[in-house]
N, C-alpha and C positions, 0 to 999 in steps of 0.2 A: 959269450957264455954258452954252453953246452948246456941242451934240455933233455932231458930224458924224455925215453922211448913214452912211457907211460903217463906222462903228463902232456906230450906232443898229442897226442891220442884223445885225451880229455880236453884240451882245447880245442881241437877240431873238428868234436862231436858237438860240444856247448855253440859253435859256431854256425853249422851246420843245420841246428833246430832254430838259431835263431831267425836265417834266411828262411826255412819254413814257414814260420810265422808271419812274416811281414810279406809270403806271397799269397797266406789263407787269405791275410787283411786286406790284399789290393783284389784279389778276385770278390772277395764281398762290395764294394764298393763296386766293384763293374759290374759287378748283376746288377744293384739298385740301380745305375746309370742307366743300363741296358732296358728294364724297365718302362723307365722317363722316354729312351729313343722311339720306344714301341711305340709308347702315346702320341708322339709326337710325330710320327710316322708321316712323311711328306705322300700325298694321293696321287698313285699311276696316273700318268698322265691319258693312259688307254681306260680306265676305270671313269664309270658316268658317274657325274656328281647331278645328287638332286638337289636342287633347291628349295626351300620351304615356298610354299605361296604366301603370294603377300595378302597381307589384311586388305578386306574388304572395305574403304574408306564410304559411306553416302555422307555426301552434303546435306545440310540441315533446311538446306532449300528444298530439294529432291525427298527428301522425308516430311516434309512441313505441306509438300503438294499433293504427296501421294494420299498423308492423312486425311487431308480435307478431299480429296475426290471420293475415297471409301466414304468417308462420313454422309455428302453431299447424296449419295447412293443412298444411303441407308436413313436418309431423310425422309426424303422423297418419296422412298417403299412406307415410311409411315402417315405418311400425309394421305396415303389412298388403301389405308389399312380397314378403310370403311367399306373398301370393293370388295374384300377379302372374308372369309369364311376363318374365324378365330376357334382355336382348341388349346388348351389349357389342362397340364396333367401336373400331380404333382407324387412323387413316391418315397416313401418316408422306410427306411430300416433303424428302428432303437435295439441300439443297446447300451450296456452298464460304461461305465468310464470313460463318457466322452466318446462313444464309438460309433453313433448315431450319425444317419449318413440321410442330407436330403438335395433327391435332384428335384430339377422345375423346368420342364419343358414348356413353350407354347411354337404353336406352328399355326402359321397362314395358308389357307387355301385358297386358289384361286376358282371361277365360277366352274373351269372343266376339273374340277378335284385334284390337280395339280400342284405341290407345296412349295411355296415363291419365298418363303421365308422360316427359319427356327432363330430361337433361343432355347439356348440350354444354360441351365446353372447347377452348378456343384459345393456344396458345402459339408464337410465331415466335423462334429466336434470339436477338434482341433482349430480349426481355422476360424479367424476374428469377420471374417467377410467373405462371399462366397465368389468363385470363378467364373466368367460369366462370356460365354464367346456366342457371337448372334451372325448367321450365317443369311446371304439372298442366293435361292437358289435359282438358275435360268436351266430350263430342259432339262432337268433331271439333273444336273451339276452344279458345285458350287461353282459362283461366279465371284462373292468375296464374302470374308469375314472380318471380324471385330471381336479381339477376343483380350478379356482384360482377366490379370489375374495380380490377387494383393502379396506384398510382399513388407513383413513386419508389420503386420496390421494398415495402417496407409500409405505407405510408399507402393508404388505398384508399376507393372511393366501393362503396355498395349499396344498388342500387335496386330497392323492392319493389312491386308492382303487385297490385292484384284486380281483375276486373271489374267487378263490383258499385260499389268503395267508390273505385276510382281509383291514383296509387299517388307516391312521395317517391324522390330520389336523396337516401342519408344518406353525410356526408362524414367517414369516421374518421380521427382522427388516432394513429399508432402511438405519439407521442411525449406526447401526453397522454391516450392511453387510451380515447377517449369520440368520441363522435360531435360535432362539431364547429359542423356546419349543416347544415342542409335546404335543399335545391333540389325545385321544382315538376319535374316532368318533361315532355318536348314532348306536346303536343295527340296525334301519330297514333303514343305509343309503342304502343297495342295492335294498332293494323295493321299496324306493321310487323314485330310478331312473329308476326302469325296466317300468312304466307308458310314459316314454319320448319318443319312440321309438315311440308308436300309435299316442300319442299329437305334438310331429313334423312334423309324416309323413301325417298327417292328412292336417295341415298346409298348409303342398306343394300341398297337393292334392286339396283341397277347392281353393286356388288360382288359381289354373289351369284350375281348372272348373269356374272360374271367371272372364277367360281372354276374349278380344274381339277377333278382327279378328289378328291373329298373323301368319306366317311365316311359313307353314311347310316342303319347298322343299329346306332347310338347314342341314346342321348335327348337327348345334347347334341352339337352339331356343333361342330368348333373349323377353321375356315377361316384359313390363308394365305397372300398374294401377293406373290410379292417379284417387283420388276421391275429387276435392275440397270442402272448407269448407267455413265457415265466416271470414271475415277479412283477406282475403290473405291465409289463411293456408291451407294445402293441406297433407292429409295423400296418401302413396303409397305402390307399390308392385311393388319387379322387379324379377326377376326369369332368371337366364341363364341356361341352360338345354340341353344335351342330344336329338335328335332325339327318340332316340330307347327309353331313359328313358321315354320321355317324351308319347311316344305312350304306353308303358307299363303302366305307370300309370292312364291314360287315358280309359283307356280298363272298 
């Protein structure tokens, strides 16, 4: 059968677009694939691979020993708390909606006006129980801590530290009793406590130097500051102290 010019022509065009089309649709499909290969990209074998570090595993032995040796410490330092030269501050900022903020220091002296031991506590409005980390200092440094802090009102974490031996965050749970898990603690928690020792003792001292006409032909001073505010509220300072402390730091 014989086709004409002009219908040879329309057939070969109609044919022509259709190869077009089914090569748009195969190069779309190879870029998605292409894609997928990138991800999937096998690693030079000259290219360094890092590997994550592994979890820090402590046995529940190794945390069970170290607590009780902190502990055993900070026994001991209370059992001859009567050698010790007691200070006690407490500084109070109110304000409206829960905003009111109160720390509670006390620190031990020893007979050459050296501080062998703090507590600090922290409580803001917000919080059902206050924070409470209690430090023995040797030579000017800490030597360990104890520092508890609540978490959901009685569940709470405590984390105990030594120089020497290192130190564990233990995770109690109120609702079964027992301590739950251990966590390592960060790399620079001992530097970041050895700054506490200046930033407390500084505290007591600025207060001091702040007091009005107070009492000194007692052995113990009992200092307070009240600074009123707006609407009733009133921030304070109170300070029980030492004679002998009090003039040593005074100097």
């Amino acid at each position: 059968m014989k086709i004409e010019h002009g219908l040879l022509m329309t057939i070969l065009i109609i044919f022509n677009s259709c190869n077009q089309r089914n090569t748009k649709g195969e190069t779309a499909d190879s870029t998605q694939l292409g894609t997928d290969t990138v991800a999937s990209k096998a690693v030079n074998p000259m290219e360094t691979v890092i590997e994550p570090e592994p979890a820090l595993v402590i046995p529940d032995s190794a945390a069970n020993a170290l607590n009780a040796l902190v502990n055993s410490k900070f026994n001991s330092l209370s059992q001859d708390s009567s050698n010790y030269y007691k200070v006690e501050m407490k500084d109070y900022y109110d304000e409206y909606e829960g905003q009111d903020v109160m720390q509670k220091y006390t620190w031990y002296f020893d007979k050459e006006f050296s501080v062998v031991y703090i507590k600090y506590s922290y409580q803001n409005g917000a919080m059902f129980k206050p924070d409470v980390t209690e430090y023995i200092v040797r030579n000017n440094s800490i030597a360990c801590t104890i520092e508890t802090s609540f978490v959901h009102d009685d569940d709470k974490s405590i984390t105990v530290w030594d120089i020497q031996n290192g130190g564990v965050k233990l995770n109690w749970s109120r609702s079964s009793e027992r301590v739950e898990s251990v966590e390592p603690i960060a790399a620079d928690y001992s530097k970041k406590n050895q700054n506490v020792l200046d930033v407390y003792l500084n505290a007591l001292k600025s207060t001091l130097a702040d007091e009005e006409e107070t009492r000194t032909d007692v052995e113990v001073i009992h200092i307070s500051i009240r600074k009123p505010k707006h609407a009733g509220l009133e921030d304070y300072k109170e300070v029980i102290i030492p004679k002998v402390v009090y003039d040593k730091l005074r100097q």
